[in-house]
TORSE-413644 format. One line per 2 residues: their letters; for each residue x, y, z of C-alpha. Coordinates in steps of 0.2 Angstrom, whole numbers, plus 2048, in hexadecimal, padded with zeros to 3 digits. Layout:
// residues N
A	X Y Z ~ ... $
// end
This chain:
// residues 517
XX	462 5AD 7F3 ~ 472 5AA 7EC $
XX	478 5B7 7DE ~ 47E 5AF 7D0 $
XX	487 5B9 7BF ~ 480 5B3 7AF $
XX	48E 5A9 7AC ~ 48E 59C 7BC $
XX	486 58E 7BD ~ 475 58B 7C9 $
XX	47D 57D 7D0 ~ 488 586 7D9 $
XX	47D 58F 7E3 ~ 475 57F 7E7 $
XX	485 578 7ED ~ 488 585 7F8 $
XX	476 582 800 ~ 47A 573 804 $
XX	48B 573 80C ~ 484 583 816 $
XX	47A 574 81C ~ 489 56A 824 $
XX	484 55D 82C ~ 472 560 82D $
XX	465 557 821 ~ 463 55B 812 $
XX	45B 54B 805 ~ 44E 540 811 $
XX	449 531 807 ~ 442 522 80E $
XX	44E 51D 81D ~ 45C 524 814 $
XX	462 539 819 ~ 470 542 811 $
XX	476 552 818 ~ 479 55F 812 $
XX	48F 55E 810 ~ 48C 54D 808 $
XX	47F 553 7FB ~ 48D 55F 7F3 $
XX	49A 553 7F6 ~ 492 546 7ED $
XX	48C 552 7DE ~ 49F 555 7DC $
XX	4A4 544 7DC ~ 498 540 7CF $
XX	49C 54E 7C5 ~ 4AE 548 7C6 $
XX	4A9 537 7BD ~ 49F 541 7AE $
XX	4B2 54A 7AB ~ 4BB 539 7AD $
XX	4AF 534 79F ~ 4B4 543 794 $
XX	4A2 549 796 ~ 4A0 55D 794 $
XX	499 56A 78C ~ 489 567 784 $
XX	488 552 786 ~ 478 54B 789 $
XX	478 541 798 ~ 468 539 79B $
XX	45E 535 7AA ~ 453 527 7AB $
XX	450 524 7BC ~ 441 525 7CA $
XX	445 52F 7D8 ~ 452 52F 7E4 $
XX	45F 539 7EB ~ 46C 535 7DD $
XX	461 539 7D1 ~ 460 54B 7D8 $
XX	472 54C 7DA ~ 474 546 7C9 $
XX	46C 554 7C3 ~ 476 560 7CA $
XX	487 556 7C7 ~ 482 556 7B4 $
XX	47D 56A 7B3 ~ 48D 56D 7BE $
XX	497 564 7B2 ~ 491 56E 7A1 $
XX	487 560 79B ~ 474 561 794 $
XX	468 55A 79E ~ 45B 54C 794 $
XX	44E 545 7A2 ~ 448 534 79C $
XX	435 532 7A4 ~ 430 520 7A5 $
XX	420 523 79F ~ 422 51F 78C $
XX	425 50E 784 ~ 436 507 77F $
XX	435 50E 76C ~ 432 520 771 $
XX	43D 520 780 ~ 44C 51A 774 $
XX	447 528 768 ~ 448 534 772 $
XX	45A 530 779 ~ 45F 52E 765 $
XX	458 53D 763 ~ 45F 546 774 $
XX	471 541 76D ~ 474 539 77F $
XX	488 535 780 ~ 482 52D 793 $
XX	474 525 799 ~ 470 523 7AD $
XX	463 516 7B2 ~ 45A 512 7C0 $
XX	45E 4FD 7C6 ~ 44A 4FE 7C4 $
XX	44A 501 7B0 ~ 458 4F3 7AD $
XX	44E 4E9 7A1 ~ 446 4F8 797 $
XX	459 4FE 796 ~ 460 4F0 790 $
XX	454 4EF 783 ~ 455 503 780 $
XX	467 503 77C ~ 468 4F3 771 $
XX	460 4FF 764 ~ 46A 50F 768 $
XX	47B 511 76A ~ 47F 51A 777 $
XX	492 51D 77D ~ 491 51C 790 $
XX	484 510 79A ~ 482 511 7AD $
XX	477 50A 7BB ~ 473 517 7C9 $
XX	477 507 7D5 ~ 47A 4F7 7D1 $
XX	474 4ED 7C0 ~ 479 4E2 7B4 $
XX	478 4EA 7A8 ~ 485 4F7 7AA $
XX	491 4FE 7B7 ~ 489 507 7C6 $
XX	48D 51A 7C4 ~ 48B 51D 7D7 $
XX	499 510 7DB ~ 4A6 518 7CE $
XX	4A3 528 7D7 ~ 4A7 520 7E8 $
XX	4B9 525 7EF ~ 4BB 530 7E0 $
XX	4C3 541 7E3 ~ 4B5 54E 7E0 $
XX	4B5 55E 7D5 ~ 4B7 56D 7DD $
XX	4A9 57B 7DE ~ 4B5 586 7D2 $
XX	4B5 57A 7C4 ~ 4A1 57D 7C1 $
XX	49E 57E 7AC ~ 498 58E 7A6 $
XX	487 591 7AC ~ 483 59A 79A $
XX	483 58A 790 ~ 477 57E 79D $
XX	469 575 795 ~ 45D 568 79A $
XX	451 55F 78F ~ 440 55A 793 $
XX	435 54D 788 ~ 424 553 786 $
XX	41F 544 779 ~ 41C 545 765 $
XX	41D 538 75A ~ 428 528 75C $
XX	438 52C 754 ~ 435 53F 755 $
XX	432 543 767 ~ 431 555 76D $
XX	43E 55A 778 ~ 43C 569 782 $
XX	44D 573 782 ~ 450 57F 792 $
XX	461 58B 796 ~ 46A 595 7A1 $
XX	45A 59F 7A6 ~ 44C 592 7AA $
XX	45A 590 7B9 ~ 45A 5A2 7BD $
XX	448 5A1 7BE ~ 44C 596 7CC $
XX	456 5A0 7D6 ~ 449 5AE 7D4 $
XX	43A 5A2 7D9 ~ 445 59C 7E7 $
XX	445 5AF 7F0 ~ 42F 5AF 7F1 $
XX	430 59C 7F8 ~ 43B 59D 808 $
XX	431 59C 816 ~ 43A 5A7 826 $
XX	42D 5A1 830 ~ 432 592 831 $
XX	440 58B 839 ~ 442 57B 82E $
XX	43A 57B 81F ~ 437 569 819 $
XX	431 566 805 ~ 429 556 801 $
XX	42A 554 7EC ~ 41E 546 7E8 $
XX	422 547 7D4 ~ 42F 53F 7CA $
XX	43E 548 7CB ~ 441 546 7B9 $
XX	432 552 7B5 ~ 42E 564 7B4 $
XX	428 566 7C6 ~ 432 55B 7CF $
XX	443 562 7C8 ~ 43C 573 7CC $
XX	435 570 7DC ~ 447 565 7E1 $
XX	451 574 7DB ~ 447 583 7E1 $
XX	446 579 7F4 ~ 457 577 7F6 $
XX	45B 58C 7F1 ~ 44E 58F 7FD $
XX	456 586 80C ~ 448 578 80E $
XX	44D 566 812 ~ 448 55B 803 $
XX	43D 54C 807 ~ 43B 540 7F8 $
XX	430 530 7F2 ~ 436 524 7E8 $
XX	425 521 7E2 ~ 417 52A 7E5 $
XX	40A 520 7F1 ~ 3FF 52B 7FC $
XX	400 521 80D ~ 414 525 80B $
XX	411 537 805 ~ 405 538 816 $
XX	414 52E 821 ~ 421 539 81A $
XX	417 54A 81D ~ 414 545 830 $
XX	425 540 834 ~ 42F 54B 82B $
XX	421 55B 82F ~ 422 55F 81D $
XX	41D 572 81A ~ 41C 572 809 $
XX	416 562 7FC ~ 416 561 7E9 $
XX	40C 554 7E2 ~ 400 552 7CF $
XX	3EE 556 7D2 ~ 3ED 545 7D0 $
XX	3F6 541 7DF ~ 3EC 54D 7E9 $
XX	3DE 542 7E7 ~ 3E6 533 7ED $
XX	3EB 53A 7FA ~ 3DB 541 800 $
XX	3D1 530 7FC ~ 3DD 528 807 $
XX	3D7 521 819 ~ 3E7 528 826 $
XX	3E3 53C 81A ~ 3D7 544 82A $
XX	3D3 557 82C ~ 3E0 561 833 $
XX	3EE 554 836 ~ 3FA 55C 82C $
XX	400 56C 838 ~ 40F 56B 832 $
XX	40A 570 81F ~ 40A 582 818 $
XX	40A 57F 805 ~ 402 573 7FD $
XX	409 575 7EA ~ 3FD 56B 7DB $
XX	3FF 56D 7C9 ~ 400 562 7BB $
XX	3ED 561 7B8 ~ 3DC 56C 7B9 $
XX	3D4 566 7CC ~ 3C1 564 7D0 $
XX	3BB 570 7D9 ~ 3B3 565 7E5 $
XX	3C3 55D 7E8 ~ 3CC 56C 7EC $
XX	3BC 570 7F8 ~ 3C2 561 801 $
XX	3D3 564 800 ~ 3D2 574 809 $
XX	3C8 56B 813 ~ 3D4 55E 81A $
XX	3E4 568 817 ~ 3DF 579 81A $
XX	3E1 58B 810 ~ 3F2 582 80A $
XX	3EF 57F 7F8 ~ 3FC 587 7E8 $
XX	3F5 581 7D9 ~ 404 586 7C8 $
XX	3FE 585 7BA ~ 40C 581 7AA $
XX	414 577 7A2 ~ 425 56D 79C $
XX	428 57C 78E ~ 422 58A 799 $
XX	425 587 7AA ~ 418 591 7B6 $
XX	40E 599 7AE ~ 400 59C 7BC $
XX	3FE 59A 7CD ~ 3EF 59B 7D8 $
XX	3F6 59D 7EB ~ 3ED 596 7F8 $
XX	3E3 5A8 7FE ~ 3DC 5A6 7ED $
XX	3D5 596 7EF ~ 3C6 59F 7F5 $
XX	3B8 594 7FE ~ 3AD 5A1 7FC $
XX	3B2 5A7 7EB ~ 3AA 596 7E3 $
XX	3B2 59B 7D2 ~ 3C4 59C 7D8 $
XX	3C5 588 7D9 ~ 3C2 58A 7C8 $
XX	3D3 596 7C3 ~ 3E3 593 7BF $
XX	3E9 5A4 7C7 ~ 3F1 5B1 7C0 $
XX	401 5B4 7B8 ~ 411 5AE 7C4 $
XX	421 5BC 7C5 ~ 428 5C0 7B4 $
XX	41E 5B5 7AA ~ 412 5BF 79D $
XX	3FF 5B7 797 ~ 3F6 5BD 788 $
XX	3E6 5B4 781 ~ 3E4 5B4 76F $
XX	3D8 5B0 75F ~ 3DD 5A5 753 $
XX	3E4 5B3 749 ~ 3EF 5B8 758 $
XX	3E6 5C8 75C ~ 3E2 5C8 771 $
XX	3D2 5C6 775 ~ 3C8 5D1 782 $
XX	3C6 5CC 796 ~ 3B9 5BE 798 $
XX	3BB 5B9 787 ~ 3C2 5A7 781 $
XX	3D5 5A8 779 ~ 3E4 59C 777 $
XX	3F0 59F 786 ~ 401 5A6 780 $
XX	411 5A7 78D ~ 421 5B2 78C $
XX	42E 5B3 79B ~ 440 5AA 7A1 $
XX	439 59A 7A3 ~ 433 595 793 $
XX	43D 58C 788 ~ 448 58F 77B $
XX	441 581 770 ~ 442 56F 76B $
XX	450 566 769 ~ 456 567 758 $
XX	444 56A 751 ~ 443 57D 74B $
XX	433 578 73F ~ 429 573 74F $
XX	431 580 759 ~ 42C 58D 74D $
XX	41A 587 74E ~ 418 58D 763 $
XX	426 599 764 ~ 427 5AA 75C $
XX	436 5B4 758 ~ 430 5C0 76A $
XX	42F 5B3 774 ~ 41D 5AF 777 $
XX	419 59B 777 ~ 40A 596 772 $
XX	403 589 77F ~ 3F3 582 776 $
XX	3E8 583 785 ~ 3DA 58F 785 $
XX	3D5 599 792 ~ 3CA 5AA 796 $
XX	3D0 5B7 7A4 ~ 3C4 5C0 7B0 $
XX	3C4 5D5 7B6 ~ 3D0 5D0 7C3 $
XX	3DE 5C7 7B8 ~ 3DB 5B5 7BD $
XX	3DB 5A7 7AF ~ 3D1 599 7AE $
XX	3D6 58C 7A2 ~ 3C8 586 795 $
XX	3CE 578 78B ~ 3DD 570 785 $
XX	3E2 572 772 ~ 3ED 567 770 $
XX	3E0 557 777 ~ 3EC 551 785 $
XX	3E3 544 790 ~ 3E6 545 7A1 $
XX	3E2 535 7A9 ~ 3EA 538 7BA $
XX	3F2 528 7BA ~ 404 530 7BC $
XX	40C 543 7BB ~ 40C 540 7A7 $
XX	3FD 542 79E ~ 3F8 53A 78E $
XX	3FE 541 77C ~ 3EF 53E 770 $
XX	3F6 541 75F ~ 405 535 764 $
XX	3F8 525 769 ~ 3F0 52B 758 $
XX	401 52A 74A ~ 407 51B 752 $
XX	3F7 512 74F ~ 3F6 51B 740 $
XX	406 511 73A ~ 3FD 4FF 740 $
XX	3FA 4F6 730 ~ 3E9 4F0 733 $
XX	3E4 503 738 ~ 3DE 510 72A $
XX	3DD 51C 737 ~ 3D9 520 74A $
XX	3D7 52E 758 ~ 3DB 52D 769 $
XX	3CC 53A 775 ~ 3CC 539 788 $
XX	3BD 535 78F ~ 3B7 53C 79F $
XX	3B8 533 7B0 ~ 3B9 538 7C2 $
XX	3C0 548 7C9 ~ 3C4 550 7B8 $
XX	3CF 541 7B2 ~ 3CD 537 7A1 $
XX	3CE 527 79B ~ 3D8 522 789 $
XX	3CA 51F 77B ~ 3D1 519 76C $
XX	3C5 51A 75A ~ 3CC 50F 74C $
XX	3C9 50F 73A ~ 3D0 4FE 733 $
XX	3D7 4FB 723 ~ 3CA 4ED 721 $
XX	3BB 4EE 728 ~ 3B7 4DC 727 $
XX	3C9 4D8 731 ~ 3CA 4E3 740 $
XX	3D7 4E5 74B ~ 3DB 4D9 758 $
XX	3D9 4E6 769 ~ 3E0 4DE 776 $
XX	3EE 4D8 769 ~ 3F1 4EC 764 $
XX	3EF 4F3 776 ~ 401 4E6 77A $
XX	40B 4F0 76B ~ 404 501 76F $
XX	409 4FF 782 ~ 41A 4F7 77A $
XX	41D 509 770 ~ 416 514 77B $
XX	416 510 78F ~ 406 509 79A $
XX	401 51D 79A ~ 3F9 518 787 $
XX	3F0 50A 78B ~ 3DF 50C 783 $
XX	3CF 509 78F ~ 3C4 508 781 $
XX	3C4 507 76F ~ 3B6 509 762 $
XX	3B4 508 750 ~ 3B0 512 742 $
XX	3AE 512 72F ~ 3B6 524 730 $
XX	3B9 531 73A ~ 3B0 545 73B $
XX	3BB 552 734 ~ 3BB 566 735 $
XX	3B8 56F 729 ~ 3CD 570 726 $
XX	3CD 55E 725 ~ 3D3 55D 737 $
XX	3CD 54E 741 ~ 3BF 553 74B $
XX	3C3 54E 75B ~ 3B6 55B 765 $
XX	3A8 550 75A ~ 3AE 540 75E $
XX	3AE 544 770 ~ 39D 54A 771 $
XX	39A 53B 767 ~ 39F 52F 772 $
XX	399 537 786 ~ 38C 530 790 $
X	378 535 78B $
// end
């Protein structure tokens, strides 16, 4: 690993991994393979077009991009130029996706060609001072072609490394989205994660990242290959026949995908046992996995499965290597694994007191990797980070004798329909209909469906019960606000709906209410 002083920028030490790369490969995407030298020369170009913008110290520059090898080098040419970070997911509708670059206070915004349209219409309703296509569009100058011939940076002129930051939305209410907010030593986490994940035994390491790069895992993942000296193969999109191409052609040792993606790829036809030599680590994370599933998957792949627990405001959390998915240990498909390198756990009661080994608490995170809040929001930071530095996650878990976590239930009633790396955010679905005139009130459960995934069930409460709302009418305006990912399945109605005894909607009730006989 590189050694890097608190105050140099991580981006340095990636550049210097790349050019010690020359001329061999360093990005693999598609047909297209860019080595190692013109990785850090076109980071330093692009970083050369942020200055001639006047962009620096602390401007948000936003990325709303799918994956490609610009988008990576983007990121670094942003972080290397003293700007903050803001990752755009395309997941969430127009409205929300516009309030969170108002509320990101984005100076630049970089789009992929592929979200013309929706940009268009994103920035007739927010000003924002500097507009460019990551390749050609109509609808603004292309970024990439700005940078062409321009006379790149030099490594020297890398911005402080103390004042780095890098935004990540993690949903809320439209017009007040939660932005996760990470510094200077979320990176150094990095650089320390990098040391356990070179492999010396073998000769090319080859990572294959099958999530969006503008997510938690796939910006780790990008970042903490590179440090570690493995070539970076890339997806645009994820599809599991290309996945299975990719890993065969490239010999990919290492994978990071969703759980979601995990069973795509094993439900698809060319996925047999043992075709995969090649593969050392197969990393999962984003989701809880059936056990069966991972049964098969051990099956198929061999003792190569990594499962990380976390999340966008806590990074790792956990992590269950693959010795510790234990075939005959029938419970161990059922952890979350024990608590990664310089990252503390403590379960709690609800007054905050820990509970005892075996017993149910609400899992509570301190280390480098959590986040130093949301983005100009010090009420709802307040409410899951202490003054010490522990986060309180919302999820509930119990520990066993030997120190392994398994998780027990989410608190915070997010939906994980396994359609993409995002999962669903309840309480959002629920104030935006909330808002809809003809609704008195409403609550979004996830239903269960197969292999631990949910579907979106929406209860309503109208205003009039004699004029209900029209569904598939409501359904257009929700996926309008708030992305395809909220798309209600189902809906039911209701005169009311079940409260606690706080006055708290009961969701638990409702979705006991509403499962199969």
């Amino acid at each position: 690993m590189d050694e890097v002083s608190t105050a140099e920028n991580y981006t340095t030490a990636v550049l210097r991994r790349f050019e010690a790369r020359g001329s061999r490969d360093a990005l693999i995407a598609g047909d297209r393979r860019i080595s190692g030298a013109e990785a850090a020369h076109t980071v330093l170009r692009f970083a050369a077009v942020l200055k001639d913008a006047g962009l620096g110290r602390g401007d948000g520059v936003a990325l709303f991009v799918q994956n490609s090898p610009e988008a990576l080098l983007l990121q670094l040419a942003i972080h290397f130029s003293g700007c903050r970070l803001v990752f755009v997911p395309p997941e969430p509708g127009n409205g929300e996706l516009g309030a969170l670059i108002r509320r990101a206070d984005v100076r630049m915004l970089l789009f992929d060609p592929a979200f013309e349209d929706r940009t268009r219409r994103i920035t007739e309703e927010v000003g924002i001072p500097h507009v460019f296509g990551v390749g050609p569009s109509a609808v603004a100058p292309d970024f990439v072609e700005a940078a062409e011939g321009r006379e790149a940076l030099a490594p020297q002129d890398a911005a402080d490394g103390r004042h780095l930051a890098t935004l990540l939305y993690t949903g809320g209410t439209t017009g007040l989205p939660k932005l996760v907010t990470h510094r200077s030593s979320y990176y150094r986490g990095f650089m320390d994660i990098s040391v356990d994940f070179t492999d010396a035994a073998v000769a090319e390491p080859v990572l294959l990242i099958g999530t969006l790069v503008t997510h938690t895992s796939g910006h780790a993942a990008f970042l903490v290959g590179v440090l570690s000296g493995h070539t970076i193969v890339l997806l645009r999109t994820f599809d599991a026949g290309a996945a299975l191409s990719a890993m065969a052609r490239e010999r990919v040792t290492r994978l990071m995908i969703v759980t979601p993606m995990l069973y795509e790829l094993l439900d698809h036809p060319r996925c047999r046992p043992h075709g995969f030599p090649a593969l050392k680590t197969l990393y999962y994370t984003g989701a809880a996995a059936s056990p069966a599933r991972l049964r098969q998957a051990i099956e198929v792949f061999g003792p190569v499965l990594h499962q990380v627990y976390g999340a966008s405001e806590n990074g790792g959390v956990t992590e269950l290597t693959p010795a510790e998915h234990d075939l005959d240990r029938p419970e161990s498909l059922t952890s979350c694994g024990r608590p990664g390198a310089g990252v503390e756990v403590e379960l709690r009661d609800p007054e905050g007191k820990p509970v005892a080994v075996g017993e149910t608490g609400e899992l509570y995170v301190r280390g480098d990797r959590v986040m130093e809040g949301y983005w100009n929001d010090p009420e709802r930071t307040a409410e899951v980070l202490d003054a010490d530095g522990w986060f309180r996650s919302g999820d509930l878990a119990r520990q066993d004798e030997d120190g392994y976590f398994y998780l027990v239930d989410r608190a915070r009633d997010i939906i994980v329909t396994g359609r993409t790396a995002d999962n669903v955010y309840s309480r959002l679905l629920d104030d935006f209909l909330s808002g809809h005139p003809a609704v008195r009130e409403a609550a979004t459960v996830g239903l269960p469906g197969a292999d631990g995934t949910e579907s979106v069930h929406v209860v309503l409460v109208p205003r009039d019960s004699s004029d209900t709302p029209d569904l598939p009418a409501l359904t257009v305006e929700i996926v309008e606000a708030l992305g395809e990912l909220y798309a209600p399945e189902s809906y039911s109605f209701a005169a009311s709906l079940p409260r606690t005894t706080v006055g708290k909607t009961d969701k638990k009730a409702l979705r006991a209410a509403l499962a199969p006989a």
